[in-house]
Structure formats: structure tokens, C-alpha cells
BALUM-115094 format. One record per atom (N, C-alpha, C): x, y, z; residue in three letters; atom name. Coordinates in nm, 2 decimals. Layout:
N
{c1:X&c2:Y&c3:Z&sekol:Ala&roti:CA}
...
This chain:
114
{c1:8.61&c2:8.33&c3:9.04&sekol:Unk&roti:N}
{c1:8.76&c2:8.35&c3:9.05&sekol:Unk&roti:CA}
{c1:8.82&c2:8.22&c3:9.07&sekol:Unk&roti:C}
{c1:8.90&c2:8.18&c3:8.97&sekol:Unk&roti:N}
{c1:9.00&c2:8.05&c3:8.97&sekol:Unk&roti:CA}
{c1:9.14&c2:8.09&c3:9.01&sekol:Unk&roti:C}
{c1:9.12&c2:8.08&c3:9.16&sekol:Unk&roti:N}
{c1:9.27&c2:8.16&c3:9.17&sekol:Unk&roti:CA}
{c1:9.40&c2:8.02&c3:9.16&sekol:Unk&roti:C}
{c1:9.32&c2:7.94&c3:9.22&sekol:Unk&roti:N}
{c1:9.41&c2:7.80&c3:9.30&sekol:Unk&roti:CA}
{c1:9.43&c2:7.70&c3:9.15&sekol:Unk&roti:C}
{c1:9.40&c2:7.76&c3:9.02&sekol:Unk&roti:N}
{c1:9.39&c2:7.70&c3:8.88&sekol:Unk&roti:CA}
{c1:9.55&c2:7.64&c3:8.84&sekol:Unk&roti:C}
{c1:9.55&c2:7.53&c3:8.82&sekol:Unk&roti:N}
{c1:9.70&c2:7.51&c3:8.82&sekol:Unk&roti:CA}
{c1:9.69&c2:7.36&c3:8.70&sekol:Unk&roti:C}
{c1:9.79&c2:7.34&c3:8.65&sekol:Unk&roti:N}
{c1:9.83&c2:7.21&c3:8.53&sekol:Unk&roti:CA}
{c1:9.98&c2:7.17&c3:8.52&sekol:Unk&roti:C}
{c1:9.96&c2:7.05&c3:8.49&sekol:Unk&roti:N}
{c1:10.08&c2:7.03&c3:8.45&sekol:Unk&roti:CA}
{c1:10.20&c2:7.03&c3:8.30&sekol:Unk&roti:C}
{c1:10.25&c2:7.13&c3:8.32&sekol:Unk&roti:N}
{c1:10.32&c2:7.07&c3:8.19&sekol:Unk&roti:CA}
{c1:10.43&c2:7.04&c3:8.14&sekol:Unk&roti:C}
{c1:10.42&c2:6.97&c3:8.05&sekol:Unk&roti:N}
{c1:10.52&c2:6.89&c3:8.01&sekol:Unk&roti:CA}
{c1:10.67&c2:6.95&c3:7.94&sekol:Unk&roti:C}
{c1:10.79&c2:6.98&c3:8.02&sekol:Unk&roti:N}
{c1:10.88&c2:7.05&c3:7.94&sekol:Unk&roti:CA}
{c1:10.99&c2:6.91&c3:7.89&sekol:Unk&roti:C}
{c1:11.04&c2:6.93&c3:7.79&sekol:Unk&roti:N}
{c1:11.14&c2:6.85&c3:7.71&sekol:Unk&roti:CA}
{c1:11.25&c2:6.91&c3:7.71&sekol:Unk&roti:C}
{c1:11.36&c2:6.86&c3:7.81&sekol:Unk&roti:N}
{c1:11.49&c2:6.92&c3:7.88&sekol:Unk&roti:CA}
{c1:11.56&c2:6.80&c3:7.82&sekol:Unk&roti:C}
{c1:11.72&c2:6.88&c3:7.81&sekol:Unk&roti:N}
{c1:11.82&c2:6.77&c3:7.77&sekol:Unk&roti:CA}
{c1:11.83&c2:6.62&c3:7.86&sekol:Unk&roti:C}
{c1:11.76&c2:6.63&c3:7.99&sekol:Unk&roti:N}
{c1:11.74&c2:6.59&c3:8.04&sekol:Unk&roti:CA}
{c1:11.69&c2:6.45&c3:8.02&sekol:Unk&roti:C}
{c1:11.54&c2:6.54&c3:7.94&sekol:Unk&roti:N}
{c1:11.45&c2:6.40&c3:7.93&sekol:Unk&roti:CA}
{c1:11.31&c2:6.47&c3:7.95&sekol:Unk&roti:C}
{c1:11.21&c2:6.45&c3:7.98&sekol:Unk&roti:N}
{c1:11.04&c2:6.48&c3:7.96&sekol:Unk&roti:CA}
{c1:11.08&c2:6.51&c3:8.15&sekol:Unk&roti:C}
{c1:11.01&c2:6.61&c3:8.15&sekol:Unk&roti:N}
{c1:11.02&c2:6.69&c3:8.32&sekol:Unk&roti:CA}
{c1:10.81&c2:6.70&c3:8.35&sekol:Unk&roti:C}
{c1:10.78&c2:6.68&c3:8.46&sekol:Unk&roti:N}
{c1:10.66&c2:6.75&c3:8.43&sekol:Unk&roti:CA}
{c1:10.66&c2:6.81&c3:8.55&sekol:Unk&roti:C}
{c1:10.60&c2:6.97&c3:8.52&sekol:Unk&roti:N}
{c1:10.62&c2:7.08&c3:8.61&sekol:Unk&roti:CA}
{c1:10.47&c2:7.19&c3:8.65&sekol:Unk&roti:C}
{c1:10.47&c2:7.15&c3:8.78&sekol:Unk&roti:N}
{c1:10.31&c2:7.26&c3:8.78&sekol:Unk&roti:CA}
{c1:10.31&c2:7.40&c3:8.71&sekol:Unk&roti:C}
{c1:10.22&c2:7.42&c3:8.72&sekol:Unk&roti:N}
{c1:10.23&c2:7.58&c3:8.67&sekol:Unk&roti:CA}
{c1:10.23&c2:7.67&c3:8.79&sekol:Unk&roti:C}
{c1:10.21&c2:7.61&c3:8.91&sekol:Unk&roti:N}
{c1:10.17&c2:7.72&c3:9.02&sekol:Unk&roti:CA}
{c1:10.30&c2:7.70&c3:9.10&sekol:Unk&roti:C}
{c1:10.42&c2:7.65&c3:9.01&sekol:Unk&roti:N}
{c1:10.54&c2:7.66&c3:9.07&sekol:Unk&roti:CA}
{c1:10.63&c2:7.69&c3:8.97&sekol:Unk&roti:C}
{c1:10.56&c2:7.75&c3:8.91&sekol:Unk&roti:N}
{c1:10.69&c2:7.82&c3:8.80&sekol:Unk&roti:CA}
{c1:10.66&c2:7.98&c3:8.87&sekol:Unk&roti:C}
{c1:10.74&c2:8.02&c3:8.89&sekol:Unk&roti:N}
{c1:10.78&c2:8.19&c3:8.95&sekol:Unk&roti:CA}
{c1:10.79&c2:8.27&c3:8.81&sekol:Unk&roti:C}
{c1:10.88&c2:8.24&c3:8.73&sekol:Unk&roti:N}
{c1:10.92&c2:8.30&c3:8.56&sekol:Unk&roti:CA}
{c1:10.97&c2:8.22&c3:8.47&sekol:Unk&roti:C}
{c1:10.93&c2:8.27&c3:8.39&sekol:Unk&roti:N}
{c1:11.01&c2:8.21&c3:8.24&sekol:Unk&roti:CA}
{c1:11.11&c2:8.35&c3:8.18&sekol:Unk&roti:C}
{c1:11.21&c2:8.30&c3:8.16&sekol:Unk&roti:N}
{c1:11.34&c2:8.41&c3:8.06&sekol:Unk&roti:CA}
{c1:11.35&c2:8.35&c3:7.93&sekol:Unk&roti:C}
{c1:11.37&c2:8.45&c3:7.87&sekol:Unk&roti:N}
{c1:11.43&c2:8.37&c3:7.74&sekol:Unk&roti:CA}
{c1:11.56&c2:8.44&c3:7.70&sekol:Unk&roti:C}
{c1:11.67&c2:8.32&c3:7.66&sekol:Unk&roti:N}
{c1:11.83&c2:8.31&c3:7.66&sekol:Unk&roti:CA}
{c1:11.86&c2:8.22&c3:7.56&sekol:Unk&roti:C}
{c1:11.89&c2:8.29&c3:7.42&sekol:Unk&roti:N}
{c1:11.94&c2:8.24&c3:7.35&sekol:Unk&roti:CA}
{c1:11.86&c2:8.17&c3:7.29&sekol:Unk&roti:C}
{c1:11.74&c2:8.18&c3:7.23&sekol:Unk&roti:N}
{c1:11.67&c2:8.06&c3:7.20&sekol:Unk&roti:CA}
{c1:11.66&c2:7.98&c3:7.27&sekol:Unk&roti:C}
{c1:11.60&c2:7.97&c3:7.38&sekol:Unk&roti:N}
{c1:11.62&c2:7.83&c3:7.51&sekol:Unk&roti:CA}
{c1:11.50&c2:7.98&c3:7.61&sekol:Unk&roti:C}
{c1:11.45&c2:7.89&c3:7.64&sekol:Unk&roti:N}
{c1:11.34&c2:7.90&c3:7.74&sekol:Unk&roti:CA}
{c1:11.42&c2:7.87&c3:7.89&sekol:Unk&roti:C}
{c1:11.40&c2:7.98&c3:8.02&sekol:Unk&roti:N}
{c1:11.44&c2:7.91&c3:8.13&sekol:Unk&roti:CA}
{c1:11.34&c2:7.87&c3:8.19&sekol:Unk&roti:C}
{c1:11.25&c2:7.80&c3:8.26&sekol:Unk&roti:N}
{c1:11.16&c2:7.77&c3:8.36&sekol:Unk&roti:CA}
{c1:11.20&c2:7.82&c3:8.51&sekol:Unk&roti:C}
{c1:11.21&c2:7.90&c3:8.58&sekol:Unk&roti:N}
{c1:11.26&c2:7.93&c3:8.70&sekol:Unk&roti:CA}
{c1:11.14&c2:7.89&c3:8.78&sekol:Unk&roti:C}
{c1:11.18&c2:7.76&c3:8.85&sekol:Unk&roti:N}
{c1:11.05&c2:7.72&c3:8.95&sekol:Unk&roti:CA}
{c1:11.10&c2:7.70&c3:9.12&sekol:Unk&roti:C}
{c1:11.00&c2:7.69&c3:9.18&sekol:Unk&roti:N}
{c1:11.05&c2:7.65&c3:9.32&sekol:Unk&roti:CA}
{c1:11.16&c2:7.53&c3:9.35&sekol:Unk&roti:C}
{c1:11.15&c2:7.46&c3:9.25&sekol:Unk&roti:N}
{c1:11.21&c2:7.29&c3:9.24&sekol:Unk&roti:CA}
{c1:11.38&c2:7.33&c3:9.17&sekol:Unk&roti:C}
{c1:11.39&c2:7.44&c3:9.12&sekol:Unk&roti:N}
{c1:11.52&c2:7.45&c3:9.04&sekol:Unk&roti:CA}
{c1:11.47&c2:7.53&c3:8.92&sekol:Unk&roti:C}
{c1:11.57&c2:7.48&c3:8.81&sekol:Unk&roti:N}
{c1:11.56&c2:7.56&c3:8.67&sekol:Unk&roti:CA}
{c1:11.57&c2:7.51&c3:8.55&sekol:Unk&roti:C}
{c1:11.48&c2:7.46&c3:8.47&sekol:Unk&roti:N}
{c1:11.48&c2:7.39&c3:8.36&sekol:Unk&roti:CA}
{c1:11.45&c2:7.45&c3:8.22&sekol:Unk&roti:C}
{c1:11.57&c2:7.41&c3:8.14&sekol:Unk&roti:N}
{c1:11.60&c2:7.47&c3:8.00&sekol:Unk&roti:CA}
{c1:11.51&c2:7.40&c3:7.84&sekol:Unk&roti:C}
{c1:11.46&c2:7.47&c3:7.83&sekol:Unk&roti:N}
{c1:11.36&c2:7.40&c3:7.70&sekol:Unk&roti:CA}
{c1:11.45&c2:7.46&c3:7.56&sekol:Unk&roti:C}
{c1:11.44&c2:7.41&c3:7.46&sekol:Unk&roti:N}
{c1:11.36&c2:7.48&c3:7.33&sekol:Unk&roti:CA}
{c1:11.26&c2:7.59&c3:7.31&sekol:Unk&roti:C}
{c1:11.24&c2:7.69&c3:7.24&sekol:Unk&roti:N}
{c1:11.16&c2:7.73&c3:7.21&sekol:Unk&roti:CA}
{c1:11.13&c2:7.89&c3:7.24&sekol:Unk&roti:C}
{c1:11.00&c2:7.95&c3:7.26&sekol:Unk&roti:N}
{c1:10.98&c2:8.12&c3:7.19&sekol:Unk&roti:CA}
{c1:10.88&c2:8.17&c3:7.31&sekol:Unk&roti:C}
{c1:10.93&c2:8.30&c3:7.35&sekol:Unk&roti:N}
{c1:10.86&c2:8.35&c3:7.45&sekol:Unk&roti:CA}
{c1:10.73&c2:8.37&c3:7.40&sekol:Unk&roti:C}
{c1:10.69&c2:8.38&c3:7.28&sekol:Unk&roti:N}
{c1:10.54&c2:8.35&c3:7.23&sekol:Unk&roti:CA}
{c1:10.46&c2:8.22&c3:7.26&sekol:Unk&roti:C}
{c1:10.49&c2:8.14&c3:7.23&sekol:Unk&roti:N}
{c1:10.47&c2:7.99&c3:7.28&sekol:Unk&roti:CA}
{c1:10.46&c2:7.97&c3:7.41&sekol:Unk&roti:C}
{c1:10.54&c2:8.05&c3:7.51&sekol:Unk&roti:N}
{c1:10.53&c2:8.02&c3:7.68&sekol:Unk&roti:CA}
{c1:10.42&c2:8.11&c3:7.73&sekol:Unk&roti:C}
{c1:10.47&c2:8.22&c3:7.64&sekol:Unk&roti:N}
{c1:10.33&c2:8.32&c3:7.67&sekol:Unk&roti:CA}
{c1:10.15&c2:8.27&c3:7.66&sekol:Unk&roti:C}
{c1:10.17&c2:8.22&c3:7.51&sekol:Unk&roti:N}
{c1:10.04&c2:8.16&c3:7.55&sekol:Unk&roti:CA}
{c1:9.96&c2:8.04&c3:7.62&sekol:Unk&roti:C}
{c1:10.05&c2:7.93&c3:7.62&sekol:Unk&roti:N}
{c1:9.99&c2:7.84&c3:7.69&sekol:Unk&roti:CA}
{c1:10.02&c2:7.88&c3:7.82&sekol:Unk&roti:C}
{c1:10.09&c2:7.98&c3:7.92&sekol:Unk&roti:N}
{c1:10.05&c2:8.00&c3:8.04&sekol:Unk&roti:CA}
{c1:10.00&c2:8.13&c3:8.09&sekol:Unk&roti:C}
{c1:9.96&c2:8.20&c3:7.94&sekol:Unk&roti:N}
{c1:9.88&c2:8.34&c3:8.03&sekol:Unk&roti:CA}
{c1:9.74&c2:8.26&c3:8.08&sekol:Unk&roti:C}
{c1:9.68&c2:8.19&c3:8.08&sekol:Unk&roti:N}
{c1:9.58&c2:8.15&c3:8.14&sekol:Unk&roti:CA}
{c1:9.59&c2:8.11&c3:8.28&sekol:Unk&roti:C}
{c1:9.70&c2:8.09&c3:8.31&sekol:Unk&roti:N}
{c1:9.78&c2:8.08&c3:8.46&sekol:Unk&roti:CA}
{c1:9.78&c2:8.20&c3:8.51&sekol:Unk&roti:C}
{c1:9.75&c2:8.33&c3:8.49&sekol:Unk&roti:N}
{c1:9.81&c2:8.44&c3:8.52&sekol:Unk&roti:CA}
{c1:9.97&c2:8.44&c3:8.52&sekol:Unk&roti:C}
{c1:10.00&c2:8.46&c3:8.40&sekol:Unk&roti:N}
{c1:10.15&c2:8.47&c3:8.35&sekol:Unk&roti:CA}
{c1:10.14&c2:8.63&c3:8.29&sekol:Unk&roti:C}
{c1:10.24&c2:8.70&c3:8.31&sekol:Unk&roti:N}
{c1:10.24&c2:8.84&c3:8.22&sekol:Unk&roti:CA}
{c1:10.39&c2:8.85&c3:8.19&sekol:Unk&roti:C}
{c1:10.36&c2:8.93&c3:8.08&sekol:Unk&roti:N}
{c1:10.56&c2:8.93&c3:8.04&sekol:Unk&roti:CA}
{c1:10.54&c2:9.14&c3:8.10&sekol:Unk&roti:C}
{c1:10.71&c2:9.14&c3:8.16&sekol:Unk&roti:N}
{c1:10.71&c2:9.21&c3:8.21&sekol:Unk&roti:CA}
{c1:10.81&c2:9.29&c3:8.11&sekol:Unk&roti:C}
{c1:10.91&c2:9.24&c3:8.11&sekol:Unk&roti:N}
{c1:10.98&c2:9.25&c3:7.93&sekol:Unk&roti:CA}
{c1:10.98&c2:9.19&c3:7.85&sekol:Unk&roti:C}
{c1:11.06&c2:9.23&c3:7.73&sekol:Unk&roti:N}
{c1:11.01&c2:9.13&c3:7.61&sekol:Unk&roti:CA}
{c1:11.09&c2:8.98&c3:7.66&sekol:Unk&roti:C}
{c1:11.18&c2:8.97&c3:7.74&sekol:Unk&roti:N}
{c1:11.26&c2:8.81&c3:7.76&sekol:Unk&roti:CA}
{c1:11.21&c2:8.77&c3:7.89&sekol:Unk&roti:C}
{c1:11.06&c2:8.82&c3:7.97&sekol:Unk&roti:N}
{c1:11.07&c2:8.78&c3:8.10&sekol:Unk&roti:CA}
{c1:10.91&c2:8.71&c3:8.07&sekol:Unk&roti:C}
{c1:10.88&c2:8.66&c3:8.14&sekol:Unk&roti:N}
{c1:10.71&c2:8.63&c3:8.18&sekol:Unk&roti:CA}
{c1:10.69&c2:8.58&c3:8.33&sekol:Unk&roti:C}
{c1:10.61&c2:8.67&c3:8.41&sekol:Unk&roti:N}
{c1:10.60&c2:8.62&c3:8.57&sekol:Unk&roti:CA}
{c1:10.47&c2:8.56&c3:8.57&sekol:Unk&roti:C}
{c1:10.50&c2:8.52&c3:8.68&sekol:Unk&roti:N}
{c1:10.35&c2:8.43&c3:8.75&sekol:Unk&roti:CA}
{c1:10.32&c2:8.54&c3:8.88&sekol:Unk&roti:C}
{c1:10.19&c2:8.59&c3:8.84&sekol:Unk&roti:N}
{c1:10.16&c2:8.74&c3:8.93&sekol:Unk&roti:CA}
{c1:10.10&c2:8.65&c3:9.05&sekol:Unk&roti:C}
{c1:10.13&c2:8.56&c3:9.06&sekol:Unk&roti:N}
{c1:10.12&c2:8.52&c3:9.26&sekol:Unk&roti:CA}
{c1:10.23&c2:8.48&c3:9.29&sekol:Unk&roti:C}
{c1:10.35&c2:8.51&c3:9.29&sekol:Unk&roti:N}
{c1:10.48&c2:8.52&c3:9.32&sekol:Unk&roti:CA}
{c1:10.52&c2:8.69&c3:9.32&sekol:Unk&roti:C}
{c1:10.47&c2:8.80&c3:9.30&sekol:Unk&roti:N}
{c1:10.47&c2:8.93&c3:9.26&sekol:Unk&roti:CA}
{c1:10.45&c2:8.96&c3:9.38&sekol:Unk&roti:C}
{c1:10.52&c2:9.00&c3:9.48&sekol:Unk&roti:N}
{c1:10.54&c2:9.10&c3:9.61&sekol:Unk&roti:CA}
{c1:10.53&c2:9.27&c3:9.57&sekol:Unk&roti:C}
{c1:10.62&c2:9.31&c3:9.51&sekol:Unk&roti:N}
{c1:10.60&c2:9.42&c3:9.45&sekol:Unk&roti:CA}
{c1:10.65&c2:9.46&c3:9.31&sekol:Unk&roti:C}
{c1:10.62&c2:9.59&c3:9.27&sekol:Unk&roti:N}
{c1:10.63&c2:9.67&c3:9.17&sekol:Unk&roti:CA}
{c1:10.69&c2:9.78&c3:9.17&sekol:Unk&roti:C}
{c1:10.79&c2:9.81&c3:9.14&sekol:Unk&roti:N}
{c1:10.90&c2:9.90&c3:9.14&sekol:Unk&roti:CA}
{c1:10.87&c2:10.01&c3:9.01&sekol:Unk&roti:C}
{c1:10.99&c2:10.12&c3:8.97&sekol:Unk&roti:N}
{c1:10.97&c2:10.19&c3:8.88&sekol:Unk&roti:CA}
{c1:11.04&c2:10.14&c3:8.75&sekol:Unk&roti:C}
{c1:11.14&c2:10.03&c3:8.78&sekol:Unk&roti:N}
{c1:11.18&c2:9.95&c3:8.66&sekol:Unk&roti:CA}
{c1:11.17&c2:9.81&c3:8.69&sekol:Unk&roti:C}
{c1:11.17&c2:9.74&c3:8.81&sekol:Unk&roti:N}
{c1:11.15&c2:9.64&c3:8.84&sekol:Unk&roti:CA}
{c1:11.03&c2:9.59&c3:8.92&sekol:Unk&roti:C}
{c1:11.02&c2:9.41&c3:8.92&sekol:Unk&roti:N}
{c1:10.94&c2:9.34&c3:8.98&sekol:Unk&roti:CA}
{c1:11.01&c2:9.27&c3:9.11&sekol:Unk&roti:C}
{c1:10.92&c2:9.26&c3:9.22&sekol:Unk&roti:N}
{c1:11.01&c2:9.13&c3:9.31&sekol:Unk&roti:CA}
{c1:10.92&c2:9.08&c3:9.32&sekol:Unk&roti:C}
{c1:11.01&c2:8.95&c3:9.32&sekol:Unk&roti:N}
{c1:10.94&c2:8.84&c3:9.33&sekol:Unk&roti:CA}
{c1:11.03&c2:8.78&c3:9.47&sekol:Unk&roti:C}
{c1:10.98&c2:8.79&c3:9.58&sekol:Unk&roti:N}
{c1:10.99&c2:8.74&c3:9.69&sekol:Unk&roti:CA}
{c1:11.17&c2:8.82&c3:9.72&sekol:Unk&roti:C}
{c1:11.28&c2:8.76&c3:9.69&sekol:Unk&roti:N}
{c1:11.40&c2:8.82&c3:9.69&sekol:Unk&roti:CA}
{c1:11.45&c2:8.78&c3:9.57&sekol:Unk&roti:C}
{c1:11.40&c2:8.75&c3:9.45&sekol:Unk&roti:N}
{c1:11.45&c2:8.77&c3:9.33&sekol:Unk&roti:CA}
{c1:11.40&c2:8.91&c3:9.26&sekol:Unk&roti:C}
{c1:11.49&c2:8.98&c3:9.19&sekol:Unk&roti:N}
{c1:11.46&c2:9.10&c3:9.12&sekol:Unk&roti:CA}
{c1:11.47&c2:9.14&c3:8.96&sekol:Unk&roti:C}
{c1:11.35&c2:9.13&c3:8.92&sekol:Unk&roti:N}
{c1:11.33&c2:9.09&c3:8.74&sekol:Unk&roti:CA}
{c1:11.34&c2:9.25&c3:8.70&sekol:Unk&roti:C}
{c1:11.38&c2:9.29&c3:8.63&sekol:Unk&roti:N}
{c1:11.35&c2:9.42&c3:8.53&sekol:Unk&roti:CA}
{c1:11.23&c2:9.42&c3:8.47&sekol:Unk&roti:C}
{c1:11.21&c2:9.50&c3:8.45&sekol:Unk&roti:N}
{c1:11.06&c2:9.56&c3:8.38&sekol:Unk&roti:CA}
{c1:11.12&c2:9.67&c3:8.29&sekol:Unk&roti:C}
{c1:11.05&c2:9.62&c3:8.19&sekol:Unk&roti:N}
{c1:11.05&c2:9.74&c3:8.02&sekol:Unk&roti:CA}
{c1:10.93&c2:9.86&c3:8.06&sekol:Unk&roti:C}
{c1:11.02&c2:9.97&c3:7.98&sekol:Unk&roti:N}
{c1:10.91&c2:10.13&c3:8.00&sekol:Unk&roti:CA}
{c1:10.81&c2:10.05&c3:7.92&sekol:Unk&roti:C}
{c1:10.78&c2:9.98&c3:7.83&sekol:Unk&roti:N}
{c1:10.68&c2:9.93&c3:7.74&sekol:Unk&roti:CA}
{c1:10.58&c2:9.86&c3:7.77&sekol:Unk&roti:C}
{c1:10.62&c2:9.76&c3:7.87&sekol:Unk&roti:N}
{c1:10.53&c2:9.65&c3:7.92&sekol:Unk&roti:CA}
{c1:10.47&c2:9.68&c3:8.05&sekol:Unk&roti:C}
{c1:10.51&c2:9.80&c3:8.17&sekol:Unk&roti:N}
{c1:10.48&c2:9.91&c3:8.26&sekol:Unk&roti:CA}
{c1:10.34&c2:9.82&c3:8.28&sekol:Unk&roti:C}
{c1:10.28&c2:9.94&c3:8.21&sekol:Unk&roti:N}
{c1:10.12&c2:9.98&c3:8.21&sekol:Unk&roti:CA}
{c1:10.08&c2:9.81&c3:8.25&sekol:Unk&roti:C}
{c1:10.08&c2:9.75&c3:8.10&sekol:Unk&roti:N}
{c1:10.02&c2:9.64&c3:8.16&sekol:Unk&roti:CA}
{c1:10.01&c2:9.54&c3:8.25&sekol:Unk&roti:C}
{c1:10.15&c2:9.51&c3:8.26&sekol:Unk&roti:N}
{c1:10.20&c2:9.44&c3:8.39&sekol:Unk&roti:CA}
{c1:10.11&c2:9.46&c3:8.55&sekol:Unk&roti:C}
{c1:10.18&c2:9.61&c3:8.51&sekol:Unk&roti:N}
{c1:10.09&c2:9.69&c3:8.67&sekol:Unk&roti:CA}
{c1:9.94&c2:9.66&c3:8.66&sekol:Unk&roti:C}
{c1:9.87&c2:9.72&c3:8.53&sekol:Unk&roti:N}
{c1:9.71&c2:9.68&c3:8.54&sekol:Unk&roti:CA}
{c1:9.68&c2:9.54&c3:8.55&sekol:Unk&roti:C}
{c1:9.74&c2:9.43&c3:8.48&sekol:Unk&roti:N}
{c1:9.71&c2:9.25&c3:8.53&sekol:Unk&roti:CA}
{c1:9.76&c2:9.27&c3:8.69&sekol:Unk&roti:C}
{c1:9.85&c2:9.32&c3:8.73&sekol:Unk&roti:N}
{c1:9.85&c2:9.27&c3:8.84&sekol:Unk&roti:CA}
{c1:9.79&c2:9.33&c3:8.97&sekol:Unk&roti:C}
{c1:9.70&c2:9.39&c3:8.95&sekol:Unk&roti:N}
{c1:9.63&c2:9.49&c3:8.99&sekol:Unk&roti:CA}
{c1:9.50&c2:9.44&c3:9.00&sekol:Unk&roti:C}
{c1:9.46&c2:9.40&c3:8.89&sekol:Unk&roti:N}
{c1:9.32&c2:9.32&c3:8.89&sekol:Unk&roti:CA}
{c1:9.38&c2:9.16&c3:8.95&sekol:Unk&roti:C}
{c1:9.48&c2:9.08&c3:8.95&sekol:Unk&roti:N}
{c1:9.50&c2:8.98&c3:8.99&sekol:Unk&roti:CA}
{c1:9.44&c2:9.02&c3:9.15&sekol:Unk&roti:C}
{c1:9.53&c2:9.08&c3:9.23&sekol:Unk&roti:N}
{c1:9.48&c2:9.14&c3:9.35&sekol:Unk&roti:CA}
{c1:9.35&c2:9.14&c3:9.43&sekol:Unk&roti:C}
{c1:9.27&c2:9.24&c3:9.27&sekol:Unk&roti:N}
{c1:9.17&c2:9.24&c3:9.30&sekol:Unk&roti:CA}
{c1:9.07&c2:9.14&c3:9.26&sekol:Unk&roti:C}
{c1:9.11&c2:9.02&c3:9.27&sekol:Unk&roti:N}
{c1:9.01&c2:8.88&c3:9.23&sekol:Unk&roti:CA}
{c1:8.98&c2:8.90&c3:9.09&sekol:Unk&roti:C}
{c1:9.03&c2:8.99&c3:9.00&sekol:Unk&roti:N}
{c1:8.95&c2:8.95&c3:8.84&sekol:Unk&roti:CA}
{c1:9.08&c2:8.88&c3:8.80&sekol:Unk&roti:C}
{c1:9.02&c2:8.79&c3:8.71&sekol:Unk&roti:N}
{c1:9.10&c2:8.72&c3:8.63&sekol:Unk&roti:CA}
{c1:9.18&c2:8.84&c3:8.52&sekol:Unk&roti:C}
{c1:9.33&c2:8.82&c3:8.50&sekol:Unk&roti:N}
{c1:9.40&c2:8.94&c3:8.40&sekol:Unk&roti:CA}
{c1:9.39&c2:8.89&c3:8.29&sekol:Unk&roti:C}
């Protein structure tokens, strides 16, 4: 079990080149074509497609909870009947993405990789 598995990556913000762990990003939204990063450090706005965020960080344990959300399931306190919390923030969850969300984060729990 690689729980403590963590990288850096590189987001490209109007800003400028940001580089951001993965085990401090809480969620990604997506708004308008723009990616948000919601991390412990603040909130940083990319380019780009919740497919693209999806994959290079499901190997993080990242799950999308709806189609515009993706959590980092060690930030996941609980599971609600439409929502997730994440510490005192409160994300929606789609009837669609339910099942899986709950089963990855379930096995996260229980030490298997999701």
C-alpha cells in the first residue's frame, strides 16, 4: 500500500509555472473550461479538461464525484446521500458517480489502492 505517494506537478497559471504536490490538492472543479486546483495553499486556475486532471491524478487516489468535481479521497471525512465533505467544505455528488466514488473510497479505507 502506497498511501504516503505523492508528486509534483506542474500547473501553468496566468500567473506563471506554479508547482503543486498532489497530497495537497483536496479537489479539482471544472468552470468554464479552466480547471480549479483547490489546495491547502489557496486556489489555482489552469487551462484544460476534467479528463486530463482525471488521469494524471487518479493514481493519487483522485475520484470524480461528479462530472465537474475530482476529490483526493484522503481529504474525504464523509459521504452523504448527495454529498462529500471534505473537512468543512461540502462538494455535491451525482446519482451517477454514487456507486463508485463510495466503492474507491471504501477500499481507500481499507488499504487497497482504488
Amino acid at each position: 500500500v502506497q498511501r504516503n505517494r505523492e508528486e509534483q506537478l506542474a500547473l501553468r497559471t496566468a500567473e506563471g509555472l506554479v508547482s503543486v504536490s498532489t497530497a495537497d490538492i483536496l479537489y479539482v472543479e471544472s468552470v468554464l473550461h479552466y480547471l480549479i486546483y483547490n489546495t491547502a495553499n489557496g486556489e489555482y486556475k489552469v487551462r484544460g479538461t476534467m479528463a486530463q486532471a482525471e488521469k494524471e491524478l487518479r493514481p493519487f487516489r483522485f475520484v470524480r464525484c461528479s462530472s465537474g468535481l475530482l476529490v483526493n479521497l484522503r481529504y474525504v471525512k464523509s459521504i452523504g446521500k448527495e454529498d462529500v465533505m471534505l473537512g468543512g467544505i461540502r462538494l455535491k455528488m451525482s446519482r451517477g458517480r454514487r456507486l463508485e466514488f463510495t466503492n474507491a473510497f471504501t477500499k481507500y479505507l481499507g488499504g487497497i489502492e482504488p
